[in-house]
C-alpha positions in Angstrom: 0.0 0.0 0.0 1.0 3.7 -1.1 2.5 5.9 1.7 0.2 8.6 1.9 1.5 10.6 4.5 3.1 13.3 1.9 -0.3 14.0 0.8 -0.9 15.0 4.4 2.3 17.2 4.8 1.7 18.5 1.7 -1.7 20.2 2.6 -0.1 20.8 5.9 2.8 22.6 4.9 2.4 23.6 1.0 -1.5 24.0 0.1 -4.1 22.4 0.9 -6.7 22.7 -2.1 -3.8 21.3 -4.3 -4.1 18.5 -2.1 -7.5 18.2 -2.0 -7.2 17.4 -5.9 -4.8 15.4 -5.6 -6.9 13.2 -3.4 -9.8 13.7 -5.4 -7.7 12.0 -8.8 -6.8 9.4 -7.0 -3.3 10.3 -7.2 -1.8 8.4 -4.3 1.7 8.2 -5.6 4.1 11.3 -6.4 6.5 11.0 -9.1 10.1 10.3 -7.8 12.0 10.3 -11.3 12.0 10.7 -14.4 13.6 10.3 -18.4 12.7 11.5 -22.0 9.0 11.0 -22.5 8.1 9.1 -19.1 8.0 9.8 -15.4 7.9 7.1 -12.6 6.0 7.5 -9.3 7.2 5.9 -5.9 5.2 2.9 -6.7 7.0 2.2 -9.9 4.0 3.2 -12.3 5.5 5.2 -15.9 3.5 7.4 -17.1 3.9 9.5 -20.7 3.9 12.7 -20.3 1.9 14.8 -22.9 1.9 18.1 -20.8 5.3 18.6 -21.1 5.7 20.3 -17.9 3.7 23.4 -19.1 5.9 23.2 -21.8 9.0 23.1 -20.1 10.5 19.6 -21.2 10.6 20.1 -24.9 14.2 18.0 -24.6 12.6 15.6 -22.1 13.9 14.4 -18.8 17.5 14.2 -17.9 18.2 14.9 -21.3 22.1 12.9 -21.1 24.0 16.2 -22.5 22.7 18.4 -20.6 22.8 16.8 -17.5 26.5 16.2 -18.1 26.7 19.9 -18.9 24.9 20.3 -15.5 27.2 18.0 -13.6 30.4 19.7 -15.7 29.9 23.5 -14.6 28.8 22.0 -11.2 32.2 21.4 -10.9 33.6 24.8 -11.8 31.2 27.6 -11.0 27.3 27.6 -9.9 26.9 31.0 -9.3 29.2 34.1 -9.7 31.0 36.7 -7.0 29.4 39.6 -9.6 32.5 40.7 -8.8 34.4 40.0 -12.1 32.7 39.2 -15.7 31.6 35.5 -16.5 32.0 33.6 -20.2 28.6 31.7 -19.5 26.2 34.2 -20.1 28.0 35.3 -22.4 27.9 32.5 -24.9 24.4 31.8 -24.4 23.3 35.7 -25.2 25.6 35.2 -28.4 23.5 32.0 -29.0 20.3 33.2 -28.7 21.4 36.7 -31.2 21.9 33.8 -33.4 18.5 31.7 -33.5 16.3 34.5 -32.6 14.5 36.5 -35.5 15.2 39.9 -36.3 18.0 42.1 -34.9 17.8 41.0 -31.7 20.8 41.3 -29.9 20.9 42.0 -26.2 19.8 39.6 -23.7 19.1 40.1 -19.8 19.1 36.5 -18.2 16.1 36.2 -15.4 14.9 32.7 -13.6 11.5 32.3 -15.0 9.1 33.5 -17.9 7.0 35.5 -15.5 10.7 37.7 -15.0 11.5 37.7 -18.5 8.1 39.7 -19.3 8.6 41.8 -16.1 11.9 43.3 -17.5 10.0 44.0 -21.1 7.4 45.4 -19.8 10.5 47.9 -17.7 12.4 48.1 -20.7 9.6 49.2 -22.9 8.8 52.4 -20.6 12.2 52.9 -20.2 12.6 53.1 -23.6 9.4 55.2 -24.8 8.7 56.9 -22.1 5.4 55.9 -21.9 3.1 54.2 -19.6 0.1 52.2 -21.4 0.0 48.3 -22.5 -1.9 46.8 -25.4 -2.5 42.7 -24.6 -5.1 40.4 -25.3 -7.5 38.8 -23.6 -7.1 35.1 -22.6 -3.5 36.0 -22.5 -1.1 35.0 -19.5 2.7 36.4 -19.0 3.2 35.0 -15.5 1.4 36.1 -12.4 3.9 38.6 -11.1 2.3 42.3 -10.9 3.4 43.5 -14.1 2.7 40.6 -16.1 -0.4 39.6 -14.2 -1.7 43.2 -15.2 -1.4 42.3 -18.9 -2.4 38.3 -18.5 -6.2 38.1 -19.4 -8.5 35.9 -17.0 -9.6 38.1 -13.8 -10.2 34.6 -12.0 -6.0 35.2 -11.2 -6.3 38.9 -11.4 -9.2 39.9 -8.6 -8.0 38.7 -5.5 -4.6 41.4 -6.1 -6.1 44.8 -7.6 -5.4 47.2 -7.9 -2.5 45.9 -10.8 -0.9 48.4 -13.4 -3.1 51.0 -14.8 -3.3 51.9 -18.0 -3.5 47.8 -19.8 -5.9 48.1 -22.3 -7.0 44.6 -23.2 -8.7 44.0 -26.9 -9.6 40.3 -28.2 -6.5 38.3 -29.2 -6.6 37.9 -33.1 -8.7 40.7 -33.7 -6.7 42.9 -36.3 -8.7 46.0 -36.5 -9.4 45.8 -32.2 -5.5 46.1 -31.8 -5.3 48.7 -34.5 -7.5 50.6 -32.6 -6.1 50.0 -28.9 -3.0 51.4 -30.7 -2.1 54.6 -30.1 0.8 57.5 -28.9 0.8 56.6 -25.6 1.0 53.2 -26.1 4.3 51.6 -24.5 4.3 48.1 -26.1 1.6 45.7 -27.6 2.5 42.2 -25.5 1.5 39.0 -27.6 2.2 35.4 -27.5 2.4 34.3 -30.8 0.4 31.6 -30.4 -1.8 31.9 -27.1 -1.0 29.2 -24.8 -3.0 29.4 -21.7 -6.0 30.8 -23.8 -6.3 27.6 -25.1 -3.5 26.7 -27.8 -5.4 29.7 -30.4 -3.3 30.1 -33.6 -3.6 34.0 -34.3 -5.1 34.6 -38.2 -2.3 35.4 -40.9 -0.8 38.8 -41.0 -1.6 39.6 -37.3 1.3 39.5 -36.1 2.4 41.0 -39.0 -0.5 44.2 -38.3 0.9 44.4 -34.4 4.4 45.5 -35.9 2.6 47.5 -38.2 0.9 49.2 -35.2 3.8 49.3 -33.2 6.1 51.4 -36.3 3.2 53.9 -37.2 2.8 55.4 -33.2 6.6 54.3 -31.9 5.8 51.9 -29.7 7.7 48.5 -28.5 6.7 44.7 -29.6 6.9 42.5 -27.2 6.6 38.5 -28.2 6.0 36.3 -25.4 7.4 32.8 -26.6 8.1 31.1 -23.2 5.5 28.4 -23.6 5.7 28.0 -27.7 9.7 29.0 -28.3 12.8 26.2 -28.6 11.1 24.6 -31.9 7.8 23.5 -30.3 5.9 24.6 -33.1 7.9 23.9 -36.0 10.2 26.9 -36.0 13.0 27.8 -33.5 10.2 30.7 -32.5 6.8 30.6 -33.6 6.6 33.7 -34.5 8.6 32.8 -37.8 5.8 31.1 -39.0 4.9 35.4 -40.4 7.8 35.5 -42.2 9.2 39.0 -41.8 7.9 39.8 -38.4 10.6 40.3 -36.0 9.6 41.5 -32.4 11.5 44.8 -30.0 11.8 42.1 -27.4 11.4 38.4 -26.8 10.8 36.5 -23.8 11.6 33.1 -23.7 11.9 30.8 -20.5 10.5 27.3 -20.0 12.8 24.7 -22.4 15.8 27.0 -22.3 17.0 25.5 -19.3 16.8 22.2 -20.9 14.6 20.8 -18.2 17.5 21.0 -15.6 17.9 24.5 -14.2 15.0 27.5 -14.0 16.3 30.1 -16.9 15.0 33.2 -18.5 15.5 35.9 -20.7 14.8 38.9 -22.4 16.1 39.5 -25.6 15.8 43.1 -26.9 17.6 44.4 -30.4 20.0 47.2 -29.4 18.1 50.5 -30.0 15.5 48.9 -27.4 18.0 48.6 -24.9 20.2 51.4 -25.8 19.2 52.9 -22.5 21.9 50.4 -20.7 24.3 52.3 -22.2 23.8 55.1 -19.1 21.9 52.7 -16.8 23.6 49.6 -16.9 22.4 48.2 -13.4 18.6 49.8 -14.1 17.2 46.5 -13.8 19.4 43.3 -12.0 18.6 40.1 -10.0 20.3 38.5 -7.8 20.0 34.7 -9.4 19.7 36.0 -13.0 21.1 38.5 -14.6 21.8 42.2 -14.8 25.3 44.3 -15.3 27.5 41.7 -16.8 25.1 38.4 -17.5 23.9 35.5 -15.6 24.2 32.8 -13.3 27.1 30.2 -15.0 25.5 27.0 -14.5 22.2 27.8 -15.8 23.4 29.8 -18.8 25.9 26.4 -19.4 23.1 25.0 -19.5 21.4 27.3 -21.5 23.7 27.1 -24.0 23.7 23.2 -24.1 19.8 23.3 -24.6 20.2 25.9 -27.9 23.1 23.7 -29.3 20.8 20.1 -28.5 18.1 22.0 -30.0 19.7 22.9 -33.4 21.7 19.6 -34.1 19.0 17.4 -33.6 17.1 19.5 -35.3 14.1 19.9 -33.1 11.5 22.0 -35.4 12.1 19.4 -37.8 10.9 16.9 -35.2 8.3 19.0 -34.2 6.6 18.9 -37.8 7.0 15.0 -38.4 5.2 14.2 -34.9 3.1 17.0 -33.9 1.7 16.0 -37.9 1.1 12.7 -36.3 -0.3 13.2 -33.5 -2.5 16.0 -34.8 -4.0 13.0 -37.7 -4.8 11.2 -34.6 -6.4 13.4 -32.3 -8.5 14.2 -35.2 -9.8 11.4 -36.1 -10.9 10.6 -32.7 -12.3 13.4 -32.6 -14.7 12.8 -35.8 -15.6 9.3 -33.7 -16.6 10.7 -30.4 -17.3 14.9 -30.9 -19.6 14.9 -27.7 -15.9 14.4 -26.0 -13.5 16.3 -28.2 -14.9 18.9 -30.5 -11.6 20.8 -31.5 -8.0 20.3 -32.5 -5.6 22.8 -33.1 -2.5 24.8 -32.7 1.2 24.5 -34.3 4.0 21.0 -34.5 3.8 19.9 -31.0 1.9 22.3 -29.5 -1.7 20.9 -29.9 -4.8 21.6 -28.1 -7.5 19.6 -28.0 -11.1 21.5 -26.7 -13.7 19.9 -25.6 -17.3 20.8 -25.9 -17.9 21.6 -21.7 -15.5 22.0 -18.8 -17.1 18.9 -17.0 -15.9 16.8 -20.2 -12.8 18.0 -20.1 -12.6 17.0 -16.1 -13.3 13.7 -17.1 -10.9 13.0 -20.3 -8.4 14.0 -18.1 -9.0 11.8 -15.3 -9.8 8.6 -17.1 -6.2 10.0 -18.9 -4.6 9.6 -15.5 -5.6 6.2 -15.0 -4.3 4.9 -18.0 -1.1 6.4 -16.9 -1.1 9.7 -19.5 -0.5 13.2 -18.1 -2.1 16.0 -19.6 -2.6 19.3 -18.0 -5.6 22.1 -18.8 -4.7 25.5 -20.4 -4.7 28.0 -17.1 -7.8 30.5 -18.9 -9.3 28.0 -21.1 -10.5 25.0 -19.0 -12.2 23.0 -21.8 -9.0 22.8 -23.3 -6.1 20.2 -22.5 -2.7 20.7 -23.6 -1.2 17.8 -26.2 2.5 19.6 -25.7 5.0 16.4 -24.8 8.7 16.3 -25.1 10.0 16.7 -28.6 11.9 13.6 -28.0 8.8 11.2 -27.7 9.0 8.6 -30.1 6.5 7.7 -32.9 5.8 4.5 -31.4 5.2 6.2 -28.0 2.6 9.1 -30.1 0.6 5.9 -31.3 0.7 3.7 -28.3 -0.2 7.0 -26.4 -3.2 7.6 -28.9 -4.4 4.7 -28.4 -5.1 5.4 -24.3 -6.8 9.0 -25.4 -9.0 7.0 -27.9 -9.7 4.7 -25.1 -10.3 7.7 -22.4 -12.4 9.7 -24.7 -14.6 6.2 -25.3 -15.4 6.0 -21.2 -15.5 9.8 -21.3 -18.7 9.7 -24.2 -20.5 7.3 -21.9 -21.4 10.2 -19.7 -20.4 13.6 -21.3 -24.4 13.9 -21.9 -24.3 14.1 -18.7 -21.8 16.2 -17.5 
């Protein structure tokens, strides 16, 4: 029998409602390790993992280089003395000059995405001058006050107002709406390229496209969120290159750049952006992260590891092949039971399957669980679960795994009338 006093400590020490769901799934068993595609609980149960994390393990567990790269810098240097200048960060901001789109350039190094849209959001009124946002409803940059104040679901947003004045959201993939938000005081238009937490939406051509548009005619920044859909997920190093020609003021990315290993983010700005470093160099610094003269060494080490994994084993090209399998699949069982699934969409491997109610969704994702598949709900967008797993899952693992979601949607359509 499971030992189930951690589910007691847990709600005693950490949160109880979290355990509370725990208990109510029938998850009896935490997960004690993990590699590529699966994680093992203590009772020796694998399970595949198709919520990635949040999107984190694009390279999957333990990926073998970089935990050597991990266990290397270990060695040498974990953190600096920000006393003299570092190589780490170094070579990782030259990396990510390299694969990012654009001109961008500079890159301030943070611990999570949530710190990565904080220091755009700074940048951006440092920069103009200016103090309004344009986002997007159903949109979510962390749930930190500055990019809580531009995510989009109030359930997150109530319990801590009064937030940043002066976000005006519009509907996300609504050209002439963001046109119109638009304007000389605007600051910087926030977007994720594709929305994640929404609900895996794909934004119409020439949106993005119309942003930058928006952003040139009244001089204001463009910000592209791609911590959840960067590193290749969706077919591209960044999906905003699937608008060819549409190069952001700033990136954020976070999640997969620290390989899975090590919390890592960063803001990535072309150089007239951040030119303002140039007289302020320490404006904006943290402790773990970044600021003045880069990052932390190991988790830039292992930054760069995760770009250079990322590139020679070619993981938007991976992201195509599969994500076009698993996609065929989740389709066609949707076509055989649409009282359970009634949409797919999104980009490579970052698919979203909806589902007619919220109640349905509940359910697919618990008989999920009991056939031993992870998936995880979109944060704003419960009737959606996520189909995001490591790019490393195998093709045999995609059908074996489509099989149990066939399977769970069958029990699921037995009582989705219902629900």
């Amino acid at each position: 029998m499971a030992d189930e006093s951690w589910l007691r400590d847990l709600a005693t020490y950490i949160n109880p409602g979290i355990a509370r769901a725990y208990s109510f799934l029938g998850v009896l068993s935490p997960e004690v390790r993990a590699e590529g595609a699966f994680v093992y609980d203590s009772e020796g149960n694998r399970y595949t993992d198709m919520g990635g994390g949040y999107g984190v393990m694009v390279h999957g567990y333990l990926h073998p280089r970089l935990v050597a790269r991990a266990k290397a810098q270990l060695d040498k240097l974990a953190l600096p003395s920000r006393s003299l200048p570092v190589l780490e960060p170094i070579a990782l901001a030259k990396r990510l000059a390299e694969i990012t789109p654009g001109a961008l350039q500079l890159s301030f190094f943070c611990n999570s995405g949530a710190e990565a849209n904080e220091a755009a959001l700074k940048f951006a009124r440092a920069r103009t001058g200016r103090k309004v946002f344009v986002s997007t409803h159903g949109a979510f940059h962390g749930k930190t006050f500055g990019a809580l104040s531009v995510s989009g679901r109030d359930l997150y947003k109530d319990p801590f107002r009064p937030l940043l004045p002066d976000v005006r959201l519009v509907p996300y993939g609504d050209i002439d709406a963001l046109r119109a938000a638009v304007d000389d005081e605007v600051a910087a238009v926030i977007l994720e390229p594709i929305q994640g937490e929404g609900g895996i939406i794909v934004p119409p051509d020439g949106y993005l496209a119309a942003a930058r548009t928006a952003c040139d005619e009244h001089g204001a920044m463009l910000i592209f969120d791609e911590i959840q859909s960067g590193m290749g997920r969706t077919g591209h190093f960044f999906a905003c290159e699937h608008e060819s020609g549409v190069a952001p003021d700033f990136l954020t990315v976070s999640k997969a750049l620290g390989g899975g290993i090590l919390p890592l983010g960063a803001c990535v700005g072309t150089a007239d952006a951040m030119g303002f470093l140039d007289s302020m160099p320490l404006i904006h610094t943290s402790t773990f992260g970044g600021g003045g003269g880069g990052g932390a060494p190991l988790a830039t080490a292992v930054g760069c590891e995760a770009i250079d994994v990322m590139r020679e084993e070619d993981f938007p090209g991976q992201a195509l092949r599969k994500g076009a399998l698993l996609r065929q699949g989740l389709e066609a069982i949707a076509q055989e039971f649409p009282q359970v699934i009634s949409e797919v969409r999104g980009r490579g491997l970052m698919l979203g399957i909806e589902c007619p109610r919220e109640g349905v969704g509940g359910m697919l994702m618990s008989e999920l669980l009991h056939r031993h598949v992870l998936a995880l709900w979109t944060l704003n967008n419960e009737r959606v679960l996520r189909m995001i797993p490591p790019i490393v899952i195998s093709e045999d693992t995609i059908a074996e795994t489509l099989g149990q979601i066939r399977a769970a949607a069958a029990e699921a359509a037995l009582v989705a009338d219902d629900l």
